[in-house]
ZAMI-310979 format. One record per residue (C-alpha): residue in three letters; x, y, z. Coordinates in pm, whole numbers, plus 32768, in hexadecimal, padded with zeros to 4 digits. Example, Ala and Ser with C-alpha at 12.3 -4.5 7.8 and 13.67 -1.06 7.14 Angstrom:
residues 2
<ALA,<84CE,7E3E,830C>>;
<SER,<8557,7F96,82CA>>;
//
This chain:
residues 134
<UNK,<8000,8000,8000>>;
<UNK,<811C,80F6,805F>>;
<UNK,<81B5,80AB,7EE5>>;
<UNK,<8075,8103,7E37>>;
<UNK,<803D,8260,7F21>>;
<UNK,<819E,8299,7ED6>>;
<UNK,<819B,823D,7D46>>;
<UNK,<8037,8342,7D5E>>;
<UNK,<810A,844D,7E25>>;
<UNK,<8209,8436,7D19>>;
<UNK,<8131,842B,7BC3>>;
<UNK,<8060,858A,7CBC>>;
<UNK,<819D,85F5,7C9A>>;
<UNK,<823B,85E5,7B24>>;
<UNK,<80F3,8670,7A9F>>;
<UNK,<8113,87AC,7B95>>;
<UNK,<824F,87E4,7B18>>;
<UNK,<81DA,87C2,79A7>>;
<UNK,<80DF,88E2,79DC>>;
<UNK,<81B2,89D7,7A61>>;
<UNK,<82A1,89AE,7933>>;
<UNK,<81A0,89D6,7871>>;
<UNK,<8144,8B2C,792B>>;
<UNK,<82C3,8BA9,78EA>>;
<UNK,<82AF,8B72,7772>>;
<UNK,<82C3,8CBB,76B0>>;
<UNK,<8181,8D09,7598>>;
<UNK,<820F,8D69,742A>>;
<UNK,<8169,8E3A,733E>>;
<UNK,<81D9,8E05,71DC>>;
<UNK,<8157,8F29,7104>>;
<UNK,<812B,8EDC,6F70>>;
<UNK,<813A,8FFF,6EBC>>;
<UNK,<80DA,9017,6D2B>>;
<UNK,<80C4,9117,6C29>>;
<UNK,<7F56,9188,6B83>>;
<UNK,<7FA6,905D,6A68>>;
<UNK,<7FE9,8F53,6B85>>;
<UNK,<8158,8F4A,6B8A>>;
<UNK,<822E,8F4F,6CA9>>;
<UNK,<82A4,906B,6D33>>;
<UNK,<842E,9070,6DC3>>;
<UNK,<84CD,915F,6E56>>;
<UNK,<83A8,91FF,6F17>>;
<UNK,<83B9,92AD,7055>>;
<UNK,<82B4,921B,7124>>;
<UNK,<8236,92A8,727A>>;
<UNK,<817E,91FD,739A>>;
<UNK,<80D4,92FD,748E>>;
<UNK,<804B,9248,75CF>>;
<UNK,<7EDF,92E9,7671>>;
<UNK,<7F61,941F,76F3>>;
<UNK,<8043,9482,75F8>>;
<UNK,<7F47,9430,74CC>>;
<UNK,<7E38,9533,7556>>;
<UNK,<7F51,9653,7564>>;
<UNK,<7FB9,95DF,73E8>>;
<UNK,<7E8B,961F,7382>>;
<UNK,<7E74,977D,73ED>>;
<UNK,<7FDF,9799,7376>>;
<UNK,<8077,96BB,7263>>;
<UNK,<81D6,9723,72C8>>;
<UNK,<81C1,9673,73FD>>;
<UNK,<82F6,9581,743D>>;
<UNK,<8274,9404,7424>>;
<UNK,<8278,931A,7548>>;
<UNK,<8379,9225,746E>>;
<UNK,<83AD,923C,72E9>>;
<UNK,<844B,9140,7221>>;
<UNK,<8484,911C,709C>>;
<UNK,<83F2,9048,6FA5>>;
<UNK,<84F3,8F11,6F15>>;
<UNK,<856A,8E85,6DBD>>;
<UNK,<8401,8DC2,6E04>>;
<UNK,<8320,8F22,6E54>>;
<UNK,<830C,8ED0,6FDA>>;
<UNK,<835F,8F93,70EC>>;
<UNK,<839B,8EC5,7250>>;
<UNK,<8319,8F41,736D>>;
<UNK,<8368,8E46,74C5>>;
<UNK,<82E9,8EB0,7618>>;
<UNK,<8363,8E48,7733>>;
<UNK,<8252,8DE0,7834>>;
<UNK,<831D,8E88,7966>>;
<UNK,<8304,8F98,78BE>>;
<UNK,<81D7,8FAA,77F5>>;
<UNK,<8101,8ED9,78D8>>;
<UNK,<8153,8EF3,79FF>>;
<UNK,<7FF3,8F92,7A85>>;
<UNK,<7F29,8EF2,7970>>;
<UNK,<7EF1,8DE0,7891>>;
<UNK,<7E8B,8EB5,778F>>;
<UNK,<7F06,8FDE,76D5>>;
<UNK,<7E3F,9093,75BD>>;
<UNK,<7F92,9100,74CF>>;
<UNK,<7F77,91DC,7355>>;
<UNK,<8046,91A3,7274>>;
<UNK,<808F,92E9,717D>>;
<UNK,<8139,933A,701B>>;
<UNK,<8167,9490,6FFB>>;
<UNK,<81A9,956D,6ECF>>;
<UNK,<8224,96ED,6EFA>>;
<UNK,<8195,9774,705B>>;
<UNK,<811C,98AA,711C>>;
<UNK,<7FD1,9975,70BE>>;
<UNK,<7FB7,9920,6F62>>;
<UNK,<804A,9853,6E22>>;
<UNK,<804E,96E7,6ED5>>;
<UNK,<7FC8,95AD,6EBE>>;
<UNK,<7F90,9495,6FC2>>;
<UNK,<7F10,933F,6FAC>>;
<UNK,<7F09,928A,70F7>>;
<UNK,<7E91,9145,719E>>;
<UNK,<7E15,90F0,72FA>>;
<UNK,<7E0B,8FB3,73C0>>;
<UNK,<7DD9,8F45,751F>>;
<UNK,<7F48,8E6A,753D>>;
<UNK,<7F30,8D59,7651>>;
<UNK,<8083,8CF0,772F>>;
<UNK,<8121,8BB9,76A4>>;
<UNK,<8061,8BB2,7528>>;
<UNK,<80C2,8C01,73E9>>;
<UNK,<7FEC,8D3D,734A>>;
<UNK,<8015,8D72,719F>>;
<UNK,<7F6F,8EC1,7121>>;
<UNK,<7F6D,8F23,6FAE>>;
<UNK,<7F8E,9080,6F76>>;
<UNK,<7F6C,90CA,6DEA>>;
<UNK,<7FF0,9225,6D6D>>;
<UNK,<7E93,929B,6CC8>>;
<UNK,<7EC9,93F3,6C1A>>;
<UNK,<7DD8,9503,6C67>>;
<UNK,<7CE0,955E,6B4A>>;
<UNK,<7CE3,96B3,6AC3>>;
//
């Protein structure tokens, strides 16, 4: 009886452990971005604003990102957030993602994506580079 409480105790154990690692994984969020015709896009500055930041870009587009990264050879930008840091206080974050053209009061163009990004999972956003009809 003691081997069987202790064999429980043990296999109690290893799956506690297995959920707290999962906890400490970081989330990714790999941003596609494409031209109007569907190609990809490389060499694009991408930004990610978190909550906070996002409602102050939108009064002001000049406002320095949270992170930024640049699309690859592939058109994807990286973006890997570390759950001490970025969930510490919540499983959850709601994150944009912005491509910006020009900036200030007038003669720019934005296209943007936002997601709610969960601690330990994988997020993919598309953002395609639609030009603005005259």
């Amino acid at each position: 009886m003691k081997k069987i409480v202790i064999l429980l105790s043990a296999i109690l154990f290893m799956v506690a452990c297995e959920k707290g690692n999962e906890e400490a994984k970081e989330a990714k969020v790999v941003v596609s971005v494409y031209d109007e015709n569907g190609k990809i896009a490389t060499g694009v500055p991408v930004k990610m604003y978190n909550e906070k930041d996002y409602k102050i870009f939108e009064k002001d587009n000049l406002t320095l990102p949270t992170a930024s990264a640049q699309t690859n050879e592939s058109g994807i930008a990286t973006f890997t957030l570390p759950q001490e840091e970025w969930f510490a206080t919540q499983s959850q974050r709601f994150l944009t993602f912005v491509v910006q053209e020009g900036g200030g009061p007038v003669n720019y163009q934005i296209w943007s994506a936002g997601k709610t990004v969960e601690a330990g999972k994988i997020i993919k956003i598309e953002i395609r580079l639609t030009q603005f009809p005259n």
